[in-house]
C-alpha positions as a Python dict, from the first residue, in 0.01 Angstrom:
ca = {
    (1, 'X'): (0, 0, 0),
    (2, 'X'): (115, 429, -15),
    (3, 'X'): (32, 672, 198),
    (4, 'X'): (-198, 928, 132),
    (5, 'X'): (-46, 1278, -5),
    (6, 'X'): (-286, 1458, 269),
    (7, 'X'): (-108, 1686, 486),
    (8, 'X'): (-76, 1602, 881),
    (9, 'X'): (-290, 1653, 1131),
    (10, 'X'): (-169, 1956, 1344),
    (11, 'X'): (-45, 1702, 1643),
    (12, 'X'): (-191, 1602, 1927),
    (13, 'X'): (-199, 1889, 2188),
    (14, 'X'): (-345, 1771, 2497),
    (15, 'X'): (-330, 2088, 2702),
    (16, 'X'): (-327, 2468, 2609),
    (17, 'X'): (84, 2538, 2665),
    (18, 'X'): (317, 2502, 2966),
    (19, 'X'): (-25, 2734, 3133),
    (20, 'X'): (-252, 2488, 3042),
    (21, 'X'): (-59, 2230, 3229),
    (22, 'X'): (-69, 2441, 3579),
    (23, 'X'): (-468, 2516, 3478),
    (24, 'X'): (-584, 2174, 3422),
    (25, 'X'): (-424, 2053, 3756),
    (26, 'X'): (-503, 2349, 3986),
    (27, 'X'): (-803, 2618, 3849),
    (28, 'X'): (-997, 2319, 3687),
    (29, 'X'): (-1061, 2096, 3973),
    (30, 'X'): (-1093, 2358, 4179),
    (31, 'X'): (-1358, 2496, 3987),
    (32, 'X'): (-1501, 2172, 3959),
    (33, 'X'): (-1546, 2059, 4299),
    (34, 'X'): (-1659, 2405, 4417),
    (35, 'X'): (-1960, 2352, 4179),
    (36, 'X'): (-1993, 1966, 4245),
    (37, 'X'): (-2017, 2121, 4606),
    (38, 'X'): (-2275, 2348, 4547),
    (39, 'X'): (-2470, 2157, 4386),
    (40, 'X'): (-2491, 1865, 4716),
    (41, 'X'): (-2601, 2156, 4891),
    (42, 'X'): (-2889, 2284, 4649),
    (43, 'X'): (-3028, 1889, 4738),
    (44, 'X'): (-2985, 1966, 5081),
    (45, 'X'): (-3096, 2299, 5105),
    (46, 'X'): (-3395, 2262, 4813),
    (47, 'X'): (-3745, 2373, 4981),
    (48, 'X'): (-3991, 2180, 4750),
    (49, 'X'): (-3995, 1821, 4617),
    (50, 'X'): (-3968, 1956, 4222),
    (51, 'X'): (-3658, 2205, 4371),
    (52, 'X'): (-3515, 1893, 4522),
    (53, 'X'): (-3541, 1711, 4207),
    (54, 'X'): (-3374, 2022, 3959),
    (55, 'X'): (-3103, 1993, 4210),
    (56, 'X'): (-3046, 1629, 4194),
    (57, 'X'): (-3086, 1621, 3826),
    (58, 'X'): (-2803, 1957, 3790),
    (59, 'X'): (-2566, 1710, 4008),
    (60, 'X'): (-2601, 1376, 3731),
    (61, 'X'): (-2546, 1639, 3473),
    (62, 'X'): (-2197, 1717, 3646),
    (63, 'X'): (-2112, 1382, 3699),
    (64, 'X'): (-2193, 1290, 3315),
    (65, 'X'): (-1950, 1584, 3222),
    (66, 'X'): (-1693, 1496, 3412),
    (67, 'X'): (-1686, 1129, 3326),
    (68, 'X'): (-1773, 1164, 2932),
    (69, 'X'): (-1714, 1486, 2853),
    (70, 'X'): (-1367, 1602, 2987),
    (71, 'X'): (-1055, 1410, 3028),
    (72, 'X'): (-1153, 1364, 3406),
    (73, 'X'): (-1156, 970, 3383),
    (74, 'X'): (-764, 945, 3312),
    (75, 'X'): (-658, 1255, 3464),
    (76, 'X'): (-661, 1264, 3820),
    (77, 'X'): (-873, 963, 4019),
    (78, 'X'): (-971, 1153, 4308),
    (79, 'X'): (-1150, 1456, 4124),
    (80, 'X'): (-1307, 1144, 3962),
    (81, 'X'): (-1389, 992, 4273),
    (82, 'X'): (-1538, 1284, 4457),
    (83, 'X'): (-1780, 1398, 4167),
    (84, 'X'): (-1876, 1028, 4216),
    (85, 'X'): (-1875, 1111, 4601),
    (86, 'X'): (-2093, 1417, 4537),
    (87, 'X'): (-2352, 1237, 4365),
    (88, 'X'): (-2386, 971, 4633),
    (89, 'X'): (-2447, 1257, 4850),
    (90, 'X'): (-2686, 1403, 4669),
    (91, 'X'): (-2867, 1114, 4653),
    (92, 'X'): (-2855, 1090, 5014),
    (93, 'X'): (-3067, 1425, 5053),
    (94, 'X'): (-3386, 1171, 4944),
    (95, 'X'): (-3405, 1102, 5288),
    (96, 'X'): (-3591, 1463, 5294),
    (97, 'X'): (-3851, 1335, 5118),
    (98, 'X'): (-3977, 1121, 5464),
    (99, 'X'): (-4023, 1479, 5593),
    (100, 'X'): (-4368, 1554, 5396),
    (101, 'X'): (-4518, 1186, 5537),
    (102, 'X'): (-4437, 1202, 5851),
    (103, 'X'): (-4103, 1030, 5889),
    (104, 'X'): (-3842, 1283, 6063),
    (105, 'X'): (-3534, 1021, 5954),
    (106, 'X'): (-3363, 1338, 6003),
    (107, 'X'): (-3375, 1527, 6316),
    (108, 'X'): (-3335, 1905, 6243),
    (109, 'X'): (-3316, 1906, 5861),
    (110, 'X'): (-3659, 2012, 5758),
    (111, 'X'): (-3906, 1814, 5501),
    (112, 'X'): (-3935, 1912, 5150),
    (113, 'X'): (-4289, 2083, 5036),
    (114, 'X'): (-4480, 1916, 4820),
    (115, 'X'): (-4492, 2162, 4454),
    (116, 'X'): (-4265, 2405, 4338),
    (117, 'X'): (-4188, 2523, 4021),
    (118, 'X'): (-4198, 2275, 3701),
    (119, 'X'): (-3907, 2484, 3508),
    (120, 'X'): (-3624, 2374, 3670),
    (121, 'X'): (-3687, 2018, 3617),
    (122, 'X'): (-3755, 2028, 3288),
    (123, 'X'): (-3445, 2207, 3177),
    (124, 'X'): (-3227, 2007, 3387),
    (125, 'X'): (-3409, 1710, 3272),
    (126, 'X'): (-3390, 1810, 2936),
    (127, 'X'): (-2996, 1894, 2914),
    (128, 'X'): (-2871, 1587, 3096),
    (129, 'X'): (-3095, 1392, 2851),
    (130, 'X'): (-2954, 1580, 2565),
    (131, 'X'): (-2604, 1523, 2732),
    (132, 'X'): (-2627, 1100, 2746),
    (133, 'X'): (-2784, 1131, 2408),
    (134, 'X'): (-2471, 1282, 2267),
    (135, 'X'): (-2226, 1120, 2466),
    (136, 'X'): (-2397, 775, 2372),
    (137, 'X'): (-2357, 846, 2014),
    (138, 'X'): (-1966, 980, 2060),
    (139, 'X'): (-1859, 679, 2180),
    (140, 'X'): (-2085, 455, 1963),
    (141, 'X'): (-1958, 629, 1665),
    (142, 'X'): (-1792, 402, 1338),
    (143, 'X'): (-1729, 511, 1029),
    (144, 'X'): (-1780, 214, 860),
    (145, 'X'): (-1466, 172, 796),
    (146, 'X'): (-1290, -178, 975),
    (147, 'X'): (-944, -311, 978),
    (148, 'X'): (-929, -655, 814),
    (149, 'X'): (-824, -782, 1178),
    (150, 'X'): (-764, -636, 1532),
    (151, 'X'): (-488, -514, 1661),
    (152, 'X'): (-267, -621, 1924),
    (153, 'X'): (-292, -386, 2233),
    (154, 'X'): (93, -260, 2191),
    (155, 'X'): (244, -247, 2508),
    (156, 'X'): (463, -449, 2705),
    (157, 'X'): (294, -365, 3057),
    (158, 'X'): (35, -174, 3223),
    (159, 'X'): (-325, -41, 3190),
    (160, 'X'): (-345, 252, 2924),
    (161, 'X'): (-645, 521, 2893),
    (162, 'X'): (-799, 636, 2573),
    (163, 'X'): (-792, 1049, 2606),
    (164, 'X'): (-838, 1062, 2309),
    (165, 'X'): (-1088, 839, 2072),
    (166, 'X'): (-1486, 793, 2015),
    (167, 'X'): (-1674, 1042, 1773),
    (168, 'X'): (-1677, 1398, 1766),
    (169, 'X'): (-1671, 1606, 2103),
    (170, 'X'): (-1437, 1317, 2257),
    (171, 'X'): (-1179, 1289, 1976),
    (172, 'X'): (-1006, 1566, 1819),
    (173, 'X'): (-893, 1393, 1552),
    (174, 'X'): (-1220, 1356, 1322),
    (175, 'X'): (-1160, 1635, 1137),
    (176, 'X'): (-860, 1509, 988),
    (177, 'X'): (-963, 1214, 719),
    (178, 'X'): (-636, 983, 770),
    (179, 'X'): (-678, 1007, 1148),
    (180, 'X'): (-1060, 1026, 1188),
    (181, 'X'): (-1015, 666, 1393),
    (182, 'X'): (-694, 772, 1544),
    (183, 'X'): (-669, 695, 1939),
    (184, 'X'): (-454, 857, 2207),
    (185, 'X'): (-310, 674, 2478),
    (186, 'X'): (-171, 730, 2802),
    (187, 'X'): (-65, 524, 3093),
    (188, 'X'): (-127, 675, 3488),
    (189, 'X'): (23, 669, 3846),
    (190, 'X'): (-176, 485, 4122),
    (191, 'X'): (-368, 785, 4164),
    (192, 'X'): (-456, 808, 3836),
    (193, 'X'): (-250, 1100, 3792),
    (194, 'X'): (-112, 1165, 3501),
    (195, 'X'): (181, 1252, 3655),
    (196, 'X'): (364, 1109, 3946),
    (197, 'X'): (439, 1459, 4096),
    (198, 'X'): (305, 1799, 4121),
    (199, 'X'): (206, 2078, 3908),
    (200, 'X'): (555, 2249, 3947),
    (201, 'X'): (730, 1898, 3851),
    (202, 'X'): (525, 1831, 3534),
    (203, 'X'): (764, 1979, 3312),
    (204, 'X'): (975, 1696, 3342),
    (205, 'X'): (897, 1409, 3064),
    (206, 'X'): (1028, 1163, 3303),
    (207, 'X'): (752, 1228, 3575),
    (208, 'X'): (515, 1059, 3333),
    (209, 'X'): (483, 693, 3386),
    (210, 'X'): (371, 648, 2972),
    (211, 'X'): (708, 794, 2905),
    (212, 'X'): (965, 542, 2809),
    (213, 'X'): (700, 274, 2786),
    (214, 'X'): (800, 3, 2572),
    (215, 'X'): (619, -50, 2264),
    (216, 'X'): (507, -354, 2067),
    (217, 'X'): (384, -399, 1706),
    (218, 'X'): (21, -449, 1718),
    (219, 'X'): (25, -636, 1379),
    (220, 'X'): (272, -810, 1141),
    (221, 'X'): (370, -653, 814),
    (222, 'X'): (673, -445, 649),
    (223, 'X'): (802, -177, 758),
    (224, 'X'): (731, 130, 543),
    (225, 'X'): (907, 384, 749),
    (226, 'X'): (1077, 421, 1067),
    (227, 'X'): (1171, 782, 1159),
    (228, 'X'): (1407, 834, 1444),
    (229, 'X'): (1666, 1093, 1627),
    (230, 'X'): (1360, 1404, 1640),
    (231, 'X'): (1406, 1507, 2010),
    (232, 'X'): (1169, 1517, 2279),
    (233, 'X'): (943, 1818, 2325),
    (234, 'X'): (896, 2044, 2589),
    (235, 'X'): (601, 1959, 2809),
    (236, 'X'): (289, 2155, 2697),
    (237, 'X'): (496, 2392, 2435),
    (238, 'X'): (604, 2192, 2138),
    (239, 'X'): (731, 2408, 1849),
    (240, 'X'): (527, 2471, 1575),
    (241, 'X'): (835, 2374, 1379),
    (242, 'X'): (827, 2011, 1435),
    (243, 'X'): (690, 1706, 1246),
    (244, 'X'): (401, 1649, 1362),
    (245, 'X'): (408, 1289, 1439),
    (246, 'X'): (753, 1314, 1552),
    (247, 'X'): (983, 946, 1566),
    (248, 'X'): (729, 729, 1454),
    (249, 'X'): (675, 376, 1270),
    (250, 'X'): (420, 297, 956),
    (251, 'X'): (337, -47, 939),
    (252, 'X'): (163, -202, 574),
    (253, 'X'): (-11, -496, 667),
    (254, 'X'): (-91, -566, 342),
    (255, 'X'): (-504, -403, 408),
    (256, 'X'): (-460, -95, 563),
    (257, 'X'): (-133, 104, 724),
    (258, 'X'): (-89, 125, 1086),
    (259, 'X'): (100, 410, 1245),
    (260, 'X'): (261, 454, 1608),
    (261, 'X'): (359, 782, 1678),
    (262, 'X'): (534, 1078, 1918),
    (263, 'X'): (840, 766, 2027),
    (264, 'X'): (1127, 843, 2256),
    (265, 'X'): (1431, 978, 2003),
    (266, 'X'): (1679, 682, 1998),
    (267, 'X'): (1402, 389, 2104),
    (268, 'X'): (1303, 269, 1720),
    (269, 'X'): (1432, -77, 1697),
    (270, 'X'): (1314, -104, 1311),
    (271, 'X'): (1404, 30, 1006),
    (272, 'X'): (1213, 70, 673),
    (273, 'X'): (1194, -288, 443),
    (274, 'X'): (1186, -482, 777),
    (275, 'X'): (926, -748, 822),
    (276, 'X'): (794, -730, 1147),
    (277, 'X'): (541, -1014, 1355),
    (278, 'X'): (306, -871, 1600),
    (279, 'X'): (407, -868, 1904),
    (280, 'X'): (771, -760, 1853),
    (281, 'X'): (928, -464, 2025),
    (282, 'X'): (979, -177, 1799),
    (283, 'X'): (988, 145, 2024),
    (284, 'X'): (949, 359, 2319),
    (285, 'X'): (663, 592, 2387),
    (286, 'X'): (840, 936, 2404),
    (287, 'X'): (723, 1315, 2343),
    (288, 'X'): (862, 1360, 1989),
    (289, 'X'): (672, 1595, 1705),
    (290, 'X'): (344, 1765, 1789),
    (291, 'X'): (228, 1659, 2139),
    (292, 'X'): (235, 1833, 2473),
    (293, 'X'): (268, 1535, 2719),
    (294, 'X'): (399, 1137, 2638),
    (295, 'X'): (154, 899, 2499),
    (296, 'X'): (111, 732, 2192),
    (297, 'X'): (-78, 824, 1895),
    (298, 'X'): (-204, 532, 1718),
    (299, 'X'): (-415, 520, 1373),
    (300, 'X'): (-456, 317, 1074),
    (301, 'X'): (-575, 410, 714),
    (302, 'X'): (-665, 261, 382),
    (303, 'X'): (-646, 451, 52),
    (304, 'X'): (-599, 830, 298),
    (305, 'X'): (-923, 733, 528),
    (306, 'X'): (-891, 679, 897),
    (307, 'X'): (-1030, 321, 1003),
    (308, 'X'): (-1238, 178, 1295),
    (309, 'X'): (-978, 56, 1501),
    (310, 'X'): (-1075, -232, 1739),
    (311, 'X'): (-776, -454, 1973),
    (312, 'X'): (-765, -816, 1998),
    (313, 'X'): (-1016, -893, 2354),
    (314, 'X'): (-1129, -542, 2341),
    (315, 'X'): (-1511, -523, 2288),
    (316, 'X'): (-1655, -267, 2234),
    (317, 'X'): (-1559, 51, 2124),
    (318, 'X'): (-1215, 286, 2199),
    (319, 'X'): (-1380, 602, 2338),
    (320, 'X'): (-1234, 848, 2604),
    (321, 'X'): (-1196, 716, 2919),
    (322, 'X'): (-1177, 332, 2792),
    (323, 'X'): (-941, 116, 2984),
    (324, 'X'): (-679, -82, 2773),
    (325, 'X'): (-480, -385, 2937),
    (326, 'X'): (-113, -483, 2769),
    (327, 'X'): (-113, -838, 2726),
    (328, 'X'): (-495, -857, 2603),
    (329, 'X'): (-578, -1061, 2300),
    (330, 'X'): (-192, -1279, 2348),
    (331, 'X'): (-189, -1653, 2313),
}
Protein backbone atom coordinates (compact mmCIF):
# COMPACT_ATOMS: atom_id res chain seq x y z
CA UNK A 1 0.00 0.00 0.00
CA UNK A 2 1.15 4.29 -0.15
CA UNK A 3 0.32 6.72 1.98
CA UNK A 4 -1.98 9.28 1.32
CA UNK A 5 -0.46 12.78 -0.05
CA UNK A 6 -2.86 14.58 2.69
CA UNK A 7 -1.08 16.86 4.86
CA UNK A 8 -0.76 16.02 8.81
CA UNK A 9 -2.90 16.53 11.31
CA UNK A 10 -1.69 19.56 13.44
CA UNK A 11 -0.45 17.02 16.43
CA UNK A 12 -1.91 16.02 19.27
CA UNK A 13 -1.99 18.89 21.88
CA UNK A 14 -3.45 17.71 24.97
CA UNK A 15 -3.30 20.88 27.02
CA UNK A 16 -3.27 24.68 26.09
CA UNK A 17 0.84 25.38 26.65
CA UNK A 18 3.17 25.02 29.66
CA UNK A 19 -0.25 27.34 31.33
CA UNK A 20 -2.52 24.88 30.42
CA UNK A 21 -0.59 22.30 32.29
CA UNK A 22 -0.69 24.41 35.79
CA UNK A 23 -4.68 25.16 34.78
CA UNK A 24 -5.84 21.74 34.22
CA UNK A 25 -4.24 20.53 37.56
CA UNK A 26 -5.03 23.49 39.86
CA UNK A 27 -8.03 26.18 38.49
CA UNK A 28 -9.97 23.19 36.87
CA UNK A 29 -10.61 20.96 39.73
CA UNK A 30 -10.93 23.58 41.79
CA UNK A 31 -13.58 24.96 39.87
CA UNK A 32 -15.01 21.72 39.59
CA UNK A 33 -15.46 20.59 42.99
CA UNK A 34 -16.59 24.05 44.17
CA UNK A 35 -19.60 23.52 41.79
CA UNK A 36 -19.93 19.66 42.45
CA UNK A 37 -20.17 21.21 46.06
CA UNK A 38 -22.75 23.48 45.47
CA UNK A 39 -24.70 21.57 43.86
CA UNK A 40 -24.91 18.65 47.16
CA UNK A 41 -26.01 21.56 48.91
CA UNK A 42 -28.89 22.84 46.49
CA UNK A 43 -30.28 18.89 47.38
CA UNK A 44 -29.85 19.66 50.81
CA UNK A 45 -30.96 22.99 51.05
CA UNK A 46 -33.95 22.62 48.13
CA UNK A 47 -37.45 23.73 49.81
CA UNK A 48 -39.91 21.80 47.50
CA UNK A 49 -39.95 18.21 46.17
CA UNK A 50 -39.68 19.56 42.22
CA UNK A 51 -36.58 22.05 43.71
CA UNK A 52 -35.15 18.93 45.22
CA UNK A 53 -35.41 17.11 42.07
CA UNK A 54 -33.74 20.22 39.59
CA UNK A 55 -31.03 19.93 42.10
CA UNK A 56 -30.46 16.29 41.94
CA UNK A 57 -30.86 16.21 38.26
CA UNK A 58 -28.03 19.57 37.90
CA UNK A 59 -25.66 17.10 40.08
CA UNK A 60 -26.01 13.76 37.31
CA UNK A 61 -25.46 16.39 34.73
CA UNK A 62 -21.97 17.17 36.46
CA UNK A 63 -21.12 13.82 36.99
CA UNK A 64 -21.93 12.90 33.15
CA UNK A 65 -19.50 15.84 32.22
CA UNK A 66 -16.93 14.96 34.12
CA UNK A 67 -16.86 11.29 33.26
CA UNK A 68 -17.73 11.64 29.32
CA UNK A 69 -17.14 14.86 28.53
CA UNK A 70 -13.67 16.02 29.87
CA UNK A 71 -10.55 14.10 30.28
CA UNK A 72 -11.53 13.64 34.06
CA UNK A 73 -11.56 9.70 33.83
CA UNK A 74 -7.64 9.45 33.12
CA UNK A 75 -6.58 12.55 34.64
CA UNK A 76 -6.61 12.64 38.20
CA UNK A 77 -8.73 9.63 40.19
CA UNK A 78 -9.71 11.53 43.08
CA UNK A 79 -11.50 14.56 41.24
CA UNK A 80 -13.07 11.44 39.62
CA UNK A 81 -13.89 9.92 42.73
CA UNK A 82 -15.38 12.84 44.57
CA UNK A 83 -17.80 13.98 41.67
CA UNK A 84 -18.76 10.28 42.16
CA UNK A 85 -18.75 11.11 46.01
CA UNK A 86 -20.93 14.17 45.37
CA UNK A 87 -23.52 12.37 43.65
CA UNK A 88 -23.86 9.71 46.33
CA UNK A 89 -24.47 12.57 48.50
CA UNK A 90 -26.86 14.03 46.69
CA UNK A 91 -28.67 11.14 46.53
CA UNK A 92 -28.55 10.90 50.14
CA UNK A 93 -30.67 14.25 50.53
CA UNK A 94 -33.86 11.71 49.44
CA UNK A 95 -34.05 11.02 52.88
CA UNK A 96 -35.91 14.63 52.94
CA UNK A 97 -38.51 13.35 51.18
CA UNK A 98 -39.77 11.21 54.64
CA UNK A 99 -40.23 14.79 55.93
CA UNK A 100 -43.68 15.54 53.96
CA UNK A 101 -45.18 11.86 55.37
CA UNK A 102 -44.37 12.02 58.51
CA UNK A 103 -41.03 10.30 58.89
CA UNK A 104 -38.42 12.83 60.63
CA UNK A 105 -35.34 10.21 59.54
CA UNK A 106 -33.63 13.38 60.03
CA UNK A 107 -33.75 15.27 63.16
CA UNK A 108 -33.35 19.05 62.43
CA UNK A 109 -33.16 19.06 58.61
CA UNK A 110 -36.59 20.12 57.58
CA UNK A 111 -39.06 18.14 55.01
CA UNK A 112 -39.35 19.12 51.50
CA UNK A 113 -42.89 20.83 50.36
CA UNK A 114 -44.80 19.16 48.20
CA UNK A 115 -44.92 21.62 44.54
CA UNK A 116 -42.65 24.05 43.38
CA UNK A 117 -41.88 25.23 40.21
CA UNK A 118 -41.98 22.75 37.01
CA UNK A 119 -39.07 24.84 35.08
CA UNK A 120 -36.24 23.74 36.70
CA UNK A 121 -36.87 20.18 36.17
CA UNK A 122 -37.55 20.28 32.88
CA UNK A 123 -34.45 22.07 31.77
CA UNK A 124 -32.27 20.07 33.87
CA UNK A 125 -34.09 17.10 32.72
CA UNK A 126 -33.90 18.10 29.36
CA UNK A 127 -29.96 18.94 29.14
CA UNK A 128 -28.71 15.87 30.96
CA UNK A 129 -30.95 13.92 28.51
CA UNK A 130 -29.54 15.80 25.65
CA UNK A 131 -26.04 15.23 27.32
CA UNK A 132 -26.27 11.00 27.46
CA UNK A 133 -27.84 11.31 24.08
CA UNK A 134 -24.71 12.82 22.67
CA UNK A 135 -22.26 11.20 24.66
CA UNK A 136 -23.97 7.75 23.72
CA UNK A 137 -23.57 8.46 20.14
CA UNK A 138 -19.66 9.80 20.60
CA UNK A 139 -18.59 6.79 21.80
CA UNK A 140 -20.85 4.55 19.63
CA UNK A 141 -19.58 6.29 16.65
CA UNK A 142 -17.92 4.02 13.38
CA UNK A 143 -17.29 5.11 10.29
CA UNK A 144 -17.80 2.14 8.60
CA UNK A 145 -14.66 1.72 7.96
CA UNK A 146 -12.90 -1.78 9.75
CA UNK A 147 -9.44 -3.11 9.78
CA UNK A 148 -9.29 -6.55 8.14
CA UNK A 149 -8.24 -7.82 11.78
CA UNK A 150 -7.64 -6.36 15.32
CA UNK A 151 -4.88 -5.14 16.61
CA UNK A 152 -2.67 -6.21 19.24
CA UNK A 153 -2.92 -3.86 22.33
CA UNK A 154 0.93 -2.60 21.91
CA UNK A 155 2.44 -2.47 25.08
CA UNK A 156 4.63 -4.49 27.05
CA UNK A 157 2.94 -3.65 30.57
CA UNK A 158 0.35 -1.74 32.23
CA UNK A 159 -3.25 -0.41 31.90
CA UNK A 160 -3.45 2.52 29.24
CA UNK A 161 -6.45 5.21 28.93
CA UNK A 162 -7.99 6.36 25.73
CA UNK A 163 -7.92 10.49 26.06
CA UNK A 164 -8.38 10.62 23.09
CA UNK A 165 -10.88 8.39 20.72
CA UNK A 166 -14.86 7.93 20.15
CA UNK A 167 -16.74 10.42 17.73
CA UNK A 168 -16.77 13.98 17.66
CA UNK A 169 -16.71 16.06 21.03
CA UNK A 170 -14.37 13.17 22.57
CA UNK A 171 -11.79 12.89 19.76
CA UNK A 172 -10.06 15.66 18.19
CA UNK A 173 -8.93 13.93 15.52
CA UNK A 174 -12.20 13.56 13.22
CA UNK A 175 -11.60 16.35 11.37
CA UNK A 176 -8.60 15.09 9.88
CA UNK A 177 -9.63 12.14 7.19
CA UNK A 178 -6.36 9.83 7.70
CA UNK A 179 -6.78 10.07 11.48
CA UNK A 180 -10.60 10.26 11.88
CA UNK A 181 -10.15 6.66 13.93
CA UNK A 182 -6.94 7.72 15.44
CA UNK A 183 -6.69 6.95 19.39
CA UNK A 184 -4.54 8.57 22.07
CA UNK A 185 -3.10 6.74 24.78
CA UNK A 186 -1.71 7.30 28.02
CA UNK A 187 -0.65 5.24 30.93
CA UNK A 188 -1.27 6.75 34.88
CA UNK A 189 0.23 6.69 38.46
CA UNK A 190 -1.76 4.85 41.22
CA UNK A 191 -3.68 7.85 41.64
CA UNK A 192 -4.56 8.08 38.36
CA UNK A 193 -2.50 11.00 37.92
CA UNK A 194 -1.12 11.65 35.01
CA UNK A 195 1.81 12.52 36.55
CA UNK A 196 3.64 11.09 39.46
CA UNK A 197 4.39 14.59 40.96
CA UNK A 198 3.05 17.99 41.21
CA UNK A 199 2.06 20.78 39.08
CA UNK A 200 5.55 22.49 39.47
CA UNK A 201 7.30 18.98 38.51
CA UNK A 202 5.25 18.31 35.34
CA UNK A 203 7.64 19.79 33.12
CA UNK A 204 9.75 16.96 33.42
CA UNK A 205 8.97 14.09 30.64
CA UNK A 206 10.28 11.63 33.03
CA UNK A 207 7.52 12.28 35.75
CA UNK A 208 5.15 10.59 33.33
CA UNK A 209 4.83 6.93 33.86
CA UNK A 210 3.71 6.48 29.72
CA UNK A 211 7.08 7.94 29.05
CA UNK A 212 9.65 5.42 28.09
CA UNK A 213 7.00 2.74 27.86
CA UNK A 214 8.00 0.03 25.72
CA UNK A 215 6.19 -0.50 22.64
CA UNK A 216 5.07 -3.54 20.67
CA UNK A 217 3.84 -3.99 17.06
CA UNK A 218 0.21 -4.49 17.18
CA UNK A 219 0.25 -6.36 13.79
CA UNK A 220 2.72 -8.10 11.41
CA UNK A 221 3.70 -6.53 8.14
CA UNK A 222 6.73 -4.45 6.49
CA UNK A 223 8.02 -1.77 7.58
CA UNK A 224 7.31 1.30 5.43
CA UNK A 225 9.07 3.84 7.49
CA UNK A 226 10.77 4.21 10.67
CA UNK A 227 11.71 7.82 11.59
CA UNK A 228 14.07 8.34 14.44
CA UNK A 229 16.66 10.93 16.27
CA UNK A 230 13.60 14.04 16.40
CA UNK A 231 14.06 15.07 20.10
CA UNK A 232 11.69 15.17 22.79
CA UNK A 233 9.43 18.18 23.25
CA UNK A 234 8.96 20.44 25.89
CA UNK A 235 6.01 19.59 28.09
CA UNK A 236 2.89 21.55 26.97
CA UNK A 237 4.96 23.92 24.35
CA UNK A 238 6.04 21.92 21.38
CA UNK A 239 7.31 24.08 18.49
CA UNK A 240 5.27 24.71 15.75
CA UNK A 241 8.35 23.74 13.79
CA UNK A 242 8.27 20.11 14.35
CA UNK A 243 6.90 17.06 12.46
CA UNK A 244 4.01 16.49 13.62
CA UNK A 245 4.08 12.89 14.39
CA UNK A 246 7.53 13.14 15.52
CA UNK A 247 9.83 9.46 15.66
CA UNK A 248 7.29 7.29 14.54
CA UNK A 249 6.75 3.76 12.70
CA UNK A 250 4.20 2.97 9.56
CA UNK A 251 3.37 -0.47 9.39
CA UNK A 252 1.63 -2.02 5.74
CA UNK A 253 -0.11 -4.96 6.67
CA UNK A 254 -0.91 -5.66 3.42
CA UNK A 255 -5.04 -4.03 4.08
CA UNK A 256 -4.60 -0.95 5.63
CA UNK A 257 -1.33 1.04 7.24
CA UNK A 258 -0.89 1.25 10.86
CA UNK A 259 1.00 4.10 12.45
CA UNK A 260 2.61 4.54 16.08
CA UNK A 261 3.59 7.82 16.78
CA UNK A 262 5.34 10.78 19.18
CA UNK A 263 8.40 7.66 20.27
CA UNK A 264 11.27 8.43 22.56
CA UNK A 265 14.31 9.78 20.03
CA UNK A 266 16.79 6.82 19.98
CA UNK A 267 14.02 3.89 21.04
CA UNK A 268 13.03 2.69 17.20
CA UNK A 269 14.32 -0.77 16.97
CA UNK A 270 13.14 -1.04 13.11
CA UNK A 271 14.04 0.30 10.06
CA UNK A 272 12.13 0.70 6.73
CA UNK A 273 11.94 -2.88 4.43
CA UNK A 274 11.86 -4.82 7.77
CA UNK A 275 9.26 -7.48 8.22
CA UNK A 276 7.94 -7.30 11.47
CA UNK A 277 5.41 -10.14 13.55
CA UNK A 278 3.06 -8.71 16.00
CA UNK A 279 4.07 -8.68 19.04
CA UNK A 280 7.71 -7.60 18.53
CA UNK A 281 9.28 -4.64 20.25
CA UNK A 282 9.79 -1.77 17.99
CA UNK A 283 9.88 1.45 20.24
CA UNK A 284 9.49 3.59 23.19
CA UNK A 285 6.63 5.92 23.87
CA UNK A 286 8.40 9.36 24.04
CA UNK A 287 7.23 13.15 23.43
CA UNK A 288 8.62 13.60 19.89
CA UNK A 289 6.72 15.95 17.05
CA UNK A 290 3.44 17.65 17.89
CA UNK A 291 2.28 16.59 21.39
CA UNK A 292 2.35 18.33 24.73
CA UNK A 293 2.68 15.35 27.19
CA UNK A 294 3.99 11.37 26.38
CA UNK A 295 1.54 8.99 24.99
CA UNK A 296 1.11 7.32 21.92
CA UNK A 297 -0.78 8.24 18.95
CA UNK A 298 -2.04 5.32 17.18
CA UNK A 299 -4.15 5.20 13.73
CA UNK A 300 -4.56 3.17 10.74
CA UNK A 301 -5.75 4.10 7.14
CA UNK A 302 -6.65 2.61 3.82
CA UNK A 303 -6.46 4.51 0.52
CA UNK A 304 -5.99 8.30 2.98
CA UNK A 305 -9.23 7.33 5.28
CA UNK A 306 -8.91 6.79 8.97
CA UNK A 307 -10.30 3.21 10.03
CA UNK A 308 -12.38 1.78 12.95
CA UNK A 309 -9.78 0.56 15.01
CA UNK A 310 -10.75 -2.32 17.39
CA UNK A 311 -7.76 -4.54 19.73
CA UNK A 312 -7.65 -8.16 19.98
CA UNK A 313 -10.16 -8.93 23.54
CA UNK A 314 -11.29 -5.42 23.41
CA UNK A 315 -15.11 -5.23 22.88
CA UNK A 316 -16.55 -2.67 22.34
CA UNK A 317 -15.59 0.51 21.24
CA UNK A 318 -12.15 2.86 21.99
CA UNK A 319 -13.80 6.02 23.38
CA UNK A 320 -12.34 8.48 26.04
CA UNK A 321 -11.96 7.16 29.19
CA UNK A 322 -11.77 3.32 27.92
CA UNK A 323 -9.41 1.16 29.84
CA UNK A 324 -6.79 -0.82 27.73
CA UNK A 325 -4.80 -3.85 29.37
CA UNK A 326 -1.13 -4.83 27.69
CA UNK A 327 -1.13 -8.38 27.26
CA UNK A 328 -4.95 -8.57 26.03
CA UNK A 329 -5.78 -10.61 23.00
CA UNK A 330 -1.92 -12.79 23.48
CA UNK A 331 -1.89 -16.53 23.13
Amino acid sequence: MTESNEPCANGDRMTTGAAGVILRATVQPICVLAYAWSQIWCCWDARSVLGWVAALLWVLLLNVWLEGWTVAPVCSRWLLWTGRGATLAALLSVLRLAGPLGLPLLPGVPGLRSGGGLVGPVVCGAALALSLVALGRARRHRWGAPLSAPLLVPFAEGVWWVSQGGGRGINHHVCHPRQRGAVDLIATCPTGSRSSYGPAARSRLETYPAYGAKLLAPCAGTVLRAVDGLPDEPVGSPSPDVNPFGNHVVIDTGHELVMLAHLRPGSVRVATGDLVAAGRPIGEVGNSGNSTEPHLHLHAERDGLGLDLAFAGINGGLYRGRRVRAGTGRS
